[in-house]
C-alpha positions as CSV (number, residue, x, y, z in Angstrom):
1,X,-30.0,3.9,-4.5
2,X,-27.9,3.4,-1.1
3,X,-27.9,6.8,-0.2
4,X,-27.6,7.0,3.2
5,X,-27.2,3.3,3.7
6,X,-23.8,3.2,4.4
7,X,-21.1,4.5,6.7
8,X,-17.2,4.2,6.4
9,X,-14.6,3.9,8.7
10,X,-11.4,3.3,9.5
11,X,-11.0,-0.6,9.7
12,X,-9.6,-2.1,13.4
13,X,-8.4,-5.0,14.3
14,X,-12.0,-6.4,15.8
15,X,-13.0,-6.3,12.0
16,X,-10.7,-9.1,10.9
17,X,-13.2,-11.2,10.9
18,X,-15.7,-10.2,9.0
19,X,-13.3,-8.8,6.5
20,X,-11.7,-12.5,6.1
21,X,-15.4,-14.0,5.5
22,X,-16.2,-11.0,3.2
23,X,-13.3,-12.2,1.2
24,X,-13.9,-16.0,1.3
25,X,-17.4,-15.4,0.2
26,X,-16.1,-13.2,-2.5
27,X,-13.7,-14.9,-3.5
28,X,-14.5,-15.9,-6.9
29,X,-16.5,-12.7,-7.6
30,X,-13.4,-10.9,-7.1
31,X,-10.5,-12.7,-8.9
32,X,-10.8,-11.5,-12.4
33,X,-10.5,-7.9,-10.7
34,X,-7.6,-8.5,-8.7
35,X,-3.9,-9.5,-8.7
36,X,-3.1,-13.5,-7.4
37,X,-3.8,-14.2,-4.3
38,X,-2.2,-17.2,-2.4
39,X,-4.1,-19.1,0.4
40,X,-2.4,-17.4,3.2
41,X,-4.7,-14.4,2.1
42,X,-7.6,-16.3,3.1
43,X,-6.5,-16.7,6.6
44,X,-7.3,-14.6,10.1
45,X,-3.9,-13.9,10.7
46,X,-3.0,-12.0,7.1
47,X,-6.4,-10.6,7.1
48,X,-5.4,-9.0,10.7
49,X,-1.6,-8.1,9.1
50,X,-3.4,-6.0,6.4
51,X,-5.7,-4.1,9.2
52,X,-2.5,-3.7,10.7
53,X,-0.5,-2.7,7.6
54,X,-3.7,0.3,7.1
55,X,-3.5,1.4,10.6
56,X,-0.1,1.8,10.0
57,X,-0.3,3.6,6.9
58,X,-2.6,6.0,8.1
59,X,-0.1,6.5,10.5
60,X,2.5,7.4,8.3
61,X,-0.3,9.6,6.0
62,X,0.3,6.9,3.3
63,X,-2.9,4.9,3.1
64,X,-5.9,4.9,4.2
65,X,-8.9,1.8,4.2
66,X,-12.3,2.1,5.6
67,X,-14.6,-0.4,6.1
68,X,-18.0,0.1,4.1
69,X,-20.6,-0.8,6.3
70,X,-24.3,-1.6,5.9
71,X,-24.4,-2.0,8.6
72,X,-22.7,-4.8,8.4
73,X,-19.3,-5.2,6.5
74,X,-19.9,-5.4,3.3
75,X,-16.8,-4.1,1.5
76,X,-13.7,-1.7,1.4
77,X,-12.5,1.2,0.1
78,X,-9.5,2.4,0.3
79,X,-6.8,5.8,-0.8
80,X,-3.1,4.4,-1.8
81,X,-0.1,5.7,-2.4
82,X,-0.6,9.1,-0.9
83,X,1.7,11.5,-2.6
84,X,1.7,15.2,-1.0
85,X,3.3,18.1,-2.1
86,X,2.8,19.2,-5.9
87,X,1.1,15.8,-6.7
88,X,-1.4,15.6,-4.0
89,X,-2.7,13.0,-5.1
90,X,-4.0,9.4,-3.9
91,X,-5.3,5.7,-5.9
92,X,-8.3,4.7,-5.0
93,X,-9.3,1.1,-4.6
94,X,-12.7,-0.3,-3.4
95,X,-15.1,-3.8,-3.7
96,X,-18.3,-4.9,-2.7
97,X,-19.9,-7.8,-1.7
98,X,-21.6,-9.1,-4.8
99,X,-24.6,-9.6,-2.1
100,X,-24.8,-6.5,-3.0
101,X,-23.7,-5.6,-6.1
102,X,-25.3,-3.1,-7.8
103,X,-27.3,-1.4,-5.2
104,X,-25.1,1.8,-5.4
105,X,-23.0,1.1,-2.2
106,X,-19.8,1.2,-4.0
107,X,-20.4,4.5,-5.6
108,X,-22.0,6.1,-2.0
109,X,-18.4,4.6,-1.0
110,X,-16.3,6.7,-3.8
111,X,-18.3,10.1,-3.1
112,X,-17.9,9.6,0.6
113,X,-14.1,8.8,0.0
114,X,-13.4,11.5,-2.1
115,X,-14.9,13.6,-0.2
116,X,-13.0,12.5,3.0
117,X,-9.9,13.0,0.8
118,X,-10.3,16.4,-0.1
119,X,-11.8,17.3,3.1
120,X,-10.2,16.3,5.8
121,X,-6.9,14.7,4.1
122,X,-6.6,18.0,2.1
123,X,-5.9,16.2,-1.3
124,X,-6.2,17.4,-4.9
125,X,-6.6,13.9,-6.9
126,X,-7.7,10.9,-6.6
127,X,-7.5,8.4,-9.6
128,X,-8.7,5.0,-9.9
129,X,-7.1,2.1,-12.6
130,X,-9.9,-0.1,-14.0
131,X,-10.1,-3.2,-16.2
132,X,-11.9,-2.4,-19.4
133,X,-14.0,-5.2,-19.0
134,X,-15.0,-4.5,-15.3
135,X,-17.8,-2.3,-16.7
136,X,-19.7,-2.7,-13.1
137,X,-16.5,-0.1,-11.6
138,X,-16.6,2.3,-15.0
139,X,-20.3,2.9,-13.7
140,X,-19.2,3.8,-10.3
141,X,-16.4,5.8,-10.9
142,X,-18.3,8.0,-13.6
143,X,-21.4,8.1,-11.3
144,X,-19.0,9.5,-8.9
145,X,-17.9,12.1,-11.0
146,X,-14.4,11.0,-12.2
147,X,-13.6,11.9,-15.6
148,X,-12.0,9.3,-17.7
149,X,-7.9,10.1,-18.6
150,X,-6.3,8.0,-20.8
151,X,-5.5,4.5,-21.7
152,X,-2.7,2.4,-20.1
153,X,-1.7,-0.7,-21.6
154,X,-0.5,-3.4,-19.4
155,X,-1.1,-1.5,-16.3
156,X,-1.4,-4.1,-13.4
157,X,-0.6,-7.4,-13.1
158,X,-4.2,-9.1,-12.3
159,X,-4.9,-12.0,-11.9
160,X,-2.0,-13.7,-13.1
161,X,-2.0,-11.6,-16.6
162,X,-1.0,-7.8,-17.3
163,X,-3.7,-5.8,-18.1
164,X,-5.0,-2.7,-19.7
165,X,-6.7,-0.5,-17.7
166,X,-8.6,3.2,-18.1
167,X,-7.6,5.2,-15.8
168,X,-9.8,7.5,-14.4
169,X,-9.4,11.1,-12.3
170,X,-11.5,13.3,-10.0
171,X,-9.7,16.8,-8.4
172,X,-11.0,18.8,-5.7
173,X,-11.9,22.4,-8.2
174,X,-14.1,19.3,-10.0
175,X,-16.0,18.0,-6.8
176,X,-16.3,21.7,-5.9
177,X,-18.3,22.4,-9.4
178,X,-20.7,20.2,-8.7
179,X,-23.5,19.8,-6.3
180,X,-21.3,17.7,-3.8
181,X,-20.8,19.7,-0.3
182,X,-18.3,21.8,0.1
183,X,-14.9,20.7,0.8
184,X,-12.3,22.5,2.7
185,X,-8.4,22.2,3.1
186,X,-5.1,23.4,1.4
């Protein structure tokens, strides 16, 4: 188990780097997971544009992507589409290297998100979309405590094609229930 192996936080422009080599290497391991990506992705310059485009989201209390760190970079996690209000709610999104696949850093990642979203952001939700198939991310979000919702059919355009995904929940009175610290917030 990672526990304790990680840290998060917010990425900055110094990480582009590392995040643009963190993608080339997993660049393969990725792609059935995510939507077409053109070669400009694989560059400096739009790695920096989409540190940019999180700082600037935080900014506007839209999204949110931290860095997972081990202590090196070794993948992201981030909240999307922040909703407040009556929804509350935010999607969660989040790789790993495939270094390190399977070592529980991804799911150390979720908790410590979810609780971050809850605590400090004062959510209610957080769901995550996943690929049937993608069986590795089931295992982490259900190991994180979300509960599975439903069934969308041709959810997300990935990887060229539009897929089904499950889509999956967690909400703050759940986190509360369980042995996962306390959480605070409105």
């Amino acid at each position: 188990m990672a526990a304790g192996l990680i840290s998060l936080r917010p990425l900055e422009p110094a990480d582009a780097p590392a995040l643009l080599d963190l993608r080339v290497r997993n660049r393969a391991f990725l792609e059935p997971w995510e939507p077409v990506r053109d070669e400009y992705w694989y560059t400096l310059e739009a790695q920096r544009a989409d540190i940019a485009a999180g700082i600037e989201g935080a900014r506007a209390d839209r999204r949110y992507a931290f860095g997972i760190f081990a202590p090196e970079l070794v993948g992201r996690v981030a909240l999307n589409e922040i909703v407040r209000g009556v929804f509350g709610n935010a999607y969660l999104g989040y790789f790993v290297d495939e270094a390190v696949n399977g070592r529980g850093f991804a799911t150390e990642a979720v908790r410590a998100t979810v609780r971050i979203a809850f605590g400090e952001m004062g959510l209610h939700r957080v769901q995550a979309a996943v690929v049937p198939r993608n069986a590795a991310s089931v295992r982490v979000l259900e190991k994180a405590g979300f509960r599975e919702e439903g069934y969308a059919e041709r959810y997300l355009c990935i990887n060229g094609v539009w897929e089904d995904h499950r889509i999956f929940a967690i909400t703050r009175e759940e986190l509360q229930s369980r042995s996962e610290p306390a959480v605070s917030g409105v």
